[in-house]
C-alpha positions as CSV (number, residue, x, y, z in Angstrom):
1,X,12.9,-72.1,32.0
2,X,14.5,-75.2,30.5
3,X,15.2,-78.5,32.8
4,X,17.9,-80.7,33.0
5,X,17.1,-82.7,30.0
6,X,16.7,-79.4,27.6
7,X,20.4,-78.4,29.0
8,X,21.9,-81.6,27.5
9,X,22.6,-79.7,24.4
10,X,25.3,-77.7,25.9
11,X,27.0,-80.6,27.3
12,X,29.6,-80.2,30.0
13,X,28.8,-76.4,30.0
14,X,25.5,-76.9,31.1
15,X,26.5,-76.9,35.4
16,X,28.3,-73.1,34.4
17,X,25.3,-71.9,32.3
18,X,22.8,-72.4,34.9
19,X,21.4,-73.8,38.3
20,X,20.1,-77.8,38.3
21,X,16.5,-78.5,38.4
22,X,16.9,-79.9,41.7
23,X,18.8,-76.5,43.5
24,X,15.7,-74.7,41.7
25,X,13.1,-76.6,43.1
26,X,14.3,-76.7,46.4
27,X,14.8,-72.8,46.4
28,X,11.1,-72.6,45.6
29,X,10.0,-74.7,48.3
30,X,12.6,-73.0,50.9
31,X,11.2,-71.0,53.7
32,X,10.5,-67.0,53.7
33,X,9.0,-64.3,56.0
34,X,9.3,-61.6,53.4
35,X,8.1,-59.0,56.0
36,X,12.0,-59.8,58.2
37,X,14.1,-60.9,55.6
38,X,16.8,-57.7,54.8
39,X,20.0,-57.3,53.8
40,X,21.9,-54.8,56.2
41,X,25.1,-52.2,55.8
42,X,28.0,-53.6,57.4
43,X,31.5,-52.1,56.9
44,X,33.6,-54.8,56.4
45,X,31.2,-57.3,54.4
46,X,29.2,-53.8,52.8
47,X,25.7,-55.9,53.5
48,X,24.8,-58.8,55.3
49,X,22.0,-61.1,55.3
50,X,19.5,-61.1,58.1
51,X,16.5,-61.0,60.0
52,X,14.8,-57.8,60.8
53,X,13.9,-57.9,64.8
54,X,13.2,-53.9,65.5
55,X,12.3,-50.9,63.7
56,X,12.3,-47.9,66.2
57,X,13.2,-44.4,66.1
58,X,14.1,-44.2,62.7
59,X,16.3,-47.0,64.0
60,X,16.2,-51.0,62.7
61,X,18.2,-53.8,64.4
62,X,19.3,-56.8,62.7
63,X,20.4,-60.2,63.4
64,X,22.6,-61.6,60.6
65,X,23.0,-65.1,59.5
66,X,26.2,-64.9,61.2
67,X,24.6,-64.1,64.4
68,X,25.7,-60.0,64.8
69,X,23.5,-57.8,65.9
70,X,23.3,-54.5,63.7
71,X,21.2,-51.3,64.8
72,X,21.5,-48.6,61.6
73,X,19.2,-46.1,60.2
74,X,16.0,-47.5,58.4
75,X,17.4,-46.6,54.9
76,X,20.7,-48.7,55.5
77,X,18.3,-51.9,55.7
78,X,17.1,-53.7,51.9
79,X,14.5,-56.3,51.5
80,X,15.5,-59.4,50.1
81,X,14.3,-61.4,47.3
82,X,12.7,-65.1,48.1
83,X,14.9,-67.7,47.4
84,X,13.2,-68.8,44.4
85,X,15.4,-65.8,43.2
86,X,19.1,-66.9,44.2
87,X,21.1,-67.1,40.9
88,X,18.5,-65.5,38.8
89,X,19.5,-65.0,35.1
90,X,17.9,-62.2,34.6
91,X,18.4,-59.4,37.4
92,X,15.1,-57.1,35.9
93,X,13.3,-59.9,37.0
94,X,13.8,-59.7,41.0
95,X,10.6,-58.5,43.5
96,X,13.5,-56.2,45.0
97,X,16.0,-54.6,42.6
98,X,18.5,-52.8,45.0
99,X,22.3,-52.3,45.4
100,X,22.9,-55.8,47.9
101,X,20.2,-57.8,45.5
102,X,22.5,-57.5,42.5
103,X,25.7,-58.2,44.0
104,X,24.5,-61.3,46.0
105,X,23.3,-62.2,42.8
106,X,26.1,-61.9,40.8
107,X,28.9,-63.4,43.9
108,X,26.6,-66.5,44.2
109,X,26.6,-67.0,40.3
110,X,30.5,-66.4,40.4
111,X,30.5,-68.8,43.0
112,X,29.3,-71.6,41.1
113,X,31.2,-70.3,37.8
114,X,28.2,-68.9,36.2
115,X,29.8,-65.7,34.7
116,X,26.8,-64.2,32.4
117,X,24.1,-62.5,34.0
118,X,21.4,-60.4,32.4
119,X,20.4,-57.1,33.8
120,X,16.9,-56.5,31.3
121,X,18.8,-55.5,28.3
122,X,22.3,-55.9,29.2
123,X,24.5,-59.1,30.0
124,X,26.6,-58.4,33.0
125,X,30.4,-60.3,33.0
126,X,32.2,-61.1,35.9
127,X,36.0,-62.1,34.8
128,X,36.5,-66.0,36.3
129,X,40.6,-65.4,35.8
130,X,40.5,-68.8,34.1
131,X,38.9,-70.8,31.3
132,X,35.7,-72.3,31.4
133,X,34.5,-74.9,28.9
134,X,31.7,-72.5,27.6
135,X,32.8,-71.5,24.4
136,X,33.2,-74.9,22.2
137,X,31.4,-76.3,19.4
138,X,28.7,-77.9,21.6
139,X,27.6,-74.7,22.7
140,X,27.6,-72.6,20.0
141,X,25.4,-74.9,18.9
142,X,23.5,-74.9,21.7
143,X,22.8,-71.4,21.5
144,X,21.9,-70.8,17.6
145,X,18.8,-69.7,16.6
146,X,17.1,-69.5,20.0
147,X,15.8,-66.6,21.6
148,X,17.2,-65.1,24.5
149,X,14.6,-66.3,26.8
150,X,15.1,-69.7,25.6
151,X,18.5,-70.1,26.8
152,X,20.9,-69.5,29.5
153,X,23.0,-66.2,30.0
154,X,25.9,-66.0,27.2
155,X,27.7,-63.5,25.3
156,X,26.5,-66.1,22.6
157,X,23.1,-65.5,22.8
158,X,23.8,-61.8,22.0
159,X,25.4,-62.3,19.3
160,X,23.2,-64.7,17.8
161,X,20.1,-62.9,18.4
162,X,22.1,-59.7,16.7
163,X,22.8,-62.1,13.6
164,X,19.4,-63.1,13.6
165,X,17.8,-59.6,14.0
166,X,20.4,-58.8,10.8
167,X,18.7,-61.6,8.8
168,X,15.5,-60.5,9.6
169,X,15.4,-56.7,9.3
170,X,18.1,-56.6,7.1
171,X,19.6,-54.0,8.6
172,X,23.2,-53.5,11.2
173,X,23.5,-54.6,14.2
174,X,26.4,-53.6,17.2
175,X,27.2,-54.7,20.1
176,X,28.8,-52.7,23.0
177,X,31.2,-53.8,25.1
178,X,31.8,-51.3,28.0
179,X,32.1,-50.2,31.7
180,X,35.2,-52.2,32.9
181,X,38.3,-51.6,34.9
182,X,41.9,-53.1,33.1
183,X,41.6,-56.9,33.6
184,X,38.1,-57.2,33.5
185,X,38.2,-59.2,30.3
186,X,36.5,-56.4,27.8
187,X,38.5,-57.7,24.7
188,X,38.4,-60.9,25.6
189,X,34.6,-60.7,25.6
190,X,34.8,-58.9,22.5
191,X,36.6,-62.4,20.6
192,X,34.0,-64.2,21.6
193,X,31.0,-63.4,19.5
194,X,34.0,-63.8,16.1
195,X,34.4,-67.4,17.9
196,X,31.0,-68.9,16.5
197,X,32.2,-67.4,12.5
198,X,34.7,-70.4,11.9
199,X,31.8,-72.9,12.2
200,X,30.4,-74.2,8.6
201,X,27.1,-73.2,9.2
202,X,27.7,-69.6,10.2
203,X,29.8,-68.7,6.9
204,X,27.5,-70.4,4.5
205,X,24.1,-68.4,6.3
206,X,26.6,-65.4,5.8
207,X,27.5,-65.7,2.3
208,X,23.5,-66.2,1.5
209,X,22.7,-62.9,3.4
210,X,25.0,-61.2,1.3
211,X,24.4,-62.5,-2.0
């Protein structure tokens, strides 16, 4: 994963594209019992973090961050992921891949303003309901020619890897935009990709693919 100094590229996008060097570091070096750490059911909050204190019965008790005490059946506990995997870009990735794992991960990302999130071959979007300085010049620069693994989360990326993959196989490439309520910025997302055409660069490698 690229540091600080490989994020310059993007500019001031880099803080909403992904985590500092220094949050990651620390997250690796953080404390974990992975045989207590779960996330429980609760019904106001849906899950909770906590620490595991009794398994009995086909019973477990929990005490949450927020210092509750939970007793539920054994399959309304989840593990949770070290926090070497807070804000992970790339949700396939996770030691535990379960219904509270993805959502923490995706409301922490919100949190900071990091909207894009992969999920293995998808890129997951959560609407910010304003704009974000992730879509100028600088960062469709950023993002050309680079693999997806070499760069953060962005409907960019897609789009240029699809170009790419068009270049190099010669053949058509789509992109599917799907699976969201009204208001969950579908079109929106869709203009994006179009917004890296008016640069020089993209139209002259398009006219030489099609000559």
């Amino acid at each position: 994963m690229s540091g600080d100094a490989e994020m310059e590229c993007f500019g001031p996008a880099a803080v909403f594209l992904r985590k500092p060097e220094k949050e990651r570091i620390e997250a690796q070096n953080a404390p974990f019992d992975a045989k207590t750490a779960y996330y429980v059911t609760e019904p106001s909050e849906m899950y909770l973090k906590g620490k595991l204190v009794k398994k009995e019965g086909g019973k477990a008790t929990v005490e949450t961050f927020c210092g509750k005490s939970i007793t539920v059946k054994e399959d309304e506990i989840f593990p949770m992921n070290p926090p070497k995997y807070d804000k992970i870009e790339d949700m396939a990735m996770m030691t535990h891949l379960n219904e509270p794992t993805v959502l923490y991960n995706l409301k922490e990302r919100y949190a900071a303003w990091m909207i894009y999130t992969y999920s293995g071959l998808f890129c997951v979007t959560v609407n910010p309901y304003k704009w974000l300085p992730v879509y100028d010049a600088m960062v469709v620069a950023g993002y050309r020619g680079k693999k997806r693994i070499e760069a953060p989360p962005h409907i960019f990326s897609i789009s240029d890897n699809a170009y790419q993959f068009m270049l190099q196989d010669r053949e058509n490439q789509s992109i599917l935009i799907t699976k969201g309520v009204r208001g969950s910025s579908k079109q929106k997302s869709s203009l994006k990709p179009n917004s890296k055409r008016p640069t020089r660069d993209w139209r002259m490698r398009k006219r030489s693919m099609l000559s």
